[in-house]
C-alpha positions, 0 to 999 in steps of 0.5 A: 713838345710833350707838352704841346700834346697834351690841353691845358693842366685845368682840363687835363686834370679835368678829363683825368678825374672824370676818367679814373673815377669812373673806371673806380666805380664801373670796376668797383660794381663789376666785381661785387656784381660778379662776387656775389653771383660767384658765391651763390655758386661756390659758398655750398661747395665750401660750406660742404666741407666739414669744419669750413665756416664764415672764415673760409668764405671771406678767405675764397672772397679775399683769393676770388677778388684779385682774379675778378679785378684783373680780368674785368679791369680792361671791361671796366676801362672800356665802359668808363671810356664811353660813360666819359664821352657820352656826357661830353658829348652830349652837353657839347663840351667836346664841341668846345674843346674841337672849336679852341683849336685842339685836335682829337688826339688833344682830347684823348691824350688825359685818358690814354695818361691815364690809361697807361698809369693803369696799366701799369698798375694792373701788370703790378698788381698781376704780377705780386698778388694776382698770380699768387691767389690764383695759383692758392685757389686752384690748388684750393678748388682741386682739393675741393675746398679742403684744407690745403696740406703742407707741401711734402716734396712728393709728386705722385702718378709721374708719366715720362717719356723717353723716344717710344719708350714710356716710364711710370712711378706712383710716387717720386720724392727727393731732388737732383740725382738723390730721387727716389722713384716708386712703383716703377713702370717701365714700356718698352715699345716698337715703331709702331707704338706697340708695347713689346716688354714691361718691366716692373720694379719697386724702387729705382735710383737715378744711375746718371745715365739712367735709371736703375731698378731694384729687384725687377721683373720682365715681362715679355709681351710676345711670349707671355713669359715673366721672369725677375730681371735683376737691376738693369738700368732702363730710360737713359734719355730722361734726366732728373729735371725731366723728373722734377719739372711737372705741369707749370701753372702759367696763370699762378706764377709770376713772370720771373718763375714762369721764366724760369719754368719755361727754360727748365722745361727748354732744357728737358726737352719738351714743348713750351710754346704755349708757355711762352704765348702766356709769358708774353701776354703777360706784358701785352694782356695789362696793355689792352688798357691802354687800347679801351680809351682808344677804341671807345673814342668812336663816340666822343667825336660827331654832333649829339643832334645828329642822332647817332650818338649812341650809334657811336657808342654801340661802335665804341663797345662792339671795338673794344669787345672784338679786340678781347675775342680776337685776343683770346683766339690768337692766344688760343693758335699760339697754344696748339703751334698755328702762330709763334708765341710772339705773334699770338701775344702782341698781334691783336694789340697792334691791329686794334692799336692800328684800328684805333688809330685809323678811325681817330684820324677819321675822325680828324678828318 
């Protein structure tokens, strides 16, 4: 039966060849095009940075690539989709194919294998190298293009909340209930968010619950009186984790960290559903390969002398680019709360799968 959907092996194997090589080559010439305009504008930036050189260019180019290939992959397909069936078209060979009786979904079934064999190539690829340089490059770039320290397990400038109330450290090292802050602010504040007392210490220890300052000192807002405050224990409601937990990098973290991130985060309390929307696009954002195929099929179908052939194209193209503003939207409501993550993430990759469908059968008819 499965085989039933598919041509014969000759043409399957045919249309598969036709396809992938032209993903290759779009792909191939989409990422040096962009590389090298990326160059133009980062090489002066690196190249600032005393002792960068030669070497540090190819190591931007060696992080930079991954990114440009997972973000232009899905472009890629869409246009070698339309490369594929414009000259199919054209020389009427989809014509021969319709006349030895197969259907459009016949036709399309070697790209959507295809496609799919990408696709899960592309989520692969994401997942082991692409998360990796994406999050040494933004580390790398935030440093601007200086070397990169040795991770020193100190987090530094930490803001907490705890109800109304705020707390600061300049610095925070150690883990578990072995942290150690330093520079410590800590906001008391009313209902209305007015700040009624200030504490400030040099040191504080996590008191389980709590945490104990050292040598404080009271500052009374309402009757401008500072006195020493001896070792109270202030902020019971924040936990350690909360501590630990700074901001997540969804983009440099695989599916497997980003999970783990996301229910530290559950467990301190605070808000993830932007997260989540990033973890599930993480599944569905490889799957709009699949889609292109789908989309771009508009300009298989139809008479080449009817005249609108490259109608069909600019349809085909216009199909594929909607779904990739419709995506980025819903990705971007799901952020600020106005759609669950689930929805946000899979919603755009069922509509366009049902468009697809709708103009196939169309088609068909």
């Amino acid at each position: 039966m499965l085989a039933a959907m598919f041509p014969s092996r000759t043409l399957t194997l045919y249309l598969a060849r036709l396809f992938i090589t032209r993903i290759l080559g779009v792909l191939i010439l989409l990422v040096l095009v962009l590389q090298m305009l990326d160059l133009l504008s980062e090489s002066g930036n690196i190249l600032a940075v005393p002792g960068n050189g030669q070497a540090e260019i190819l190591y931007y180019v060696s992080l930079r690539i991954p990114q440009l290939i997972a973000r232009f992959l899905p472009y890629s397909v869409l246009l070698a989709t339309l490369f594929t069936f414009w000259p199919l078209n054209q020389n009427s060979e989809v014509i021969a194919m319709r006349a030895a009786g197969l259907s459009a979904h016949q036709v399309l079934a070697p790209m959507l294998l295809t496609a799919s064999l990408v696709s899960m190539a592309s989520f692969v690829f994401n997942e082991t190298v692409v998360a990796n340089s994406t999050g040494t490059l933004k580390q790398w770039s935030s440093l601007k293009y200086a070397p990169i320290p040795k991770d020193t397990g100190i987090k530094a400038n930490v803001y907490l909340r705890d109800g109304t109330d705020i707390l600061t450290a300049s610095t925070v090292t150690g883990s578990g209930d072995r942290i150690v802050m330093q520079g410590v602010s800590w906001y008391r504040r009313d209902a209305g968010g007015m700040v009624t007392e200030q504490v400030r210490a040099d040191r504080a220890t996590y008191a389980n619950p709590g945490w104990r300052l050292e040598n404080a000192r009271r500052f009374d807002v309402r009757t401008t009186v500072q006195e020493p405050a001896g070792n109270p224990v202030i902020a019971t409601g924040i936990t350690p984790i909360q501590v630990t937990i700074g901001k997540v990098d969804a983009d440099g973290q695989n599916i497997f960290e980003l999970h783990r991130s996301i229910q530290a985060l559950k467990a301190a309390g605070r808000r993830t559903s932007e997260l989540e929307g990033k973890w599930w696009h993480k599944f569905s954002g490889p799957l709009s390969v699949l889609l292109m195929p789908l989309l771009g099929s508009v300009a298989a179908f139809g008479l080449a002398r009817s005249g609108q052939l490259l109608v069909r194209a600019i349809a085909g193209m216009a199909l594929g680019f909607a779904y990739f503003v419709v995506d980025n939207a819903a990705l971007a409501m799901g952020n600020f709360g106005g759609y669950p993550a689930l929805i946000a993430a899979w919603a755009p990759f069922l509509l366009f799968y049902l468009v697809g469908e709708t103009v196939l059968v169309r088609t068909e008819e």
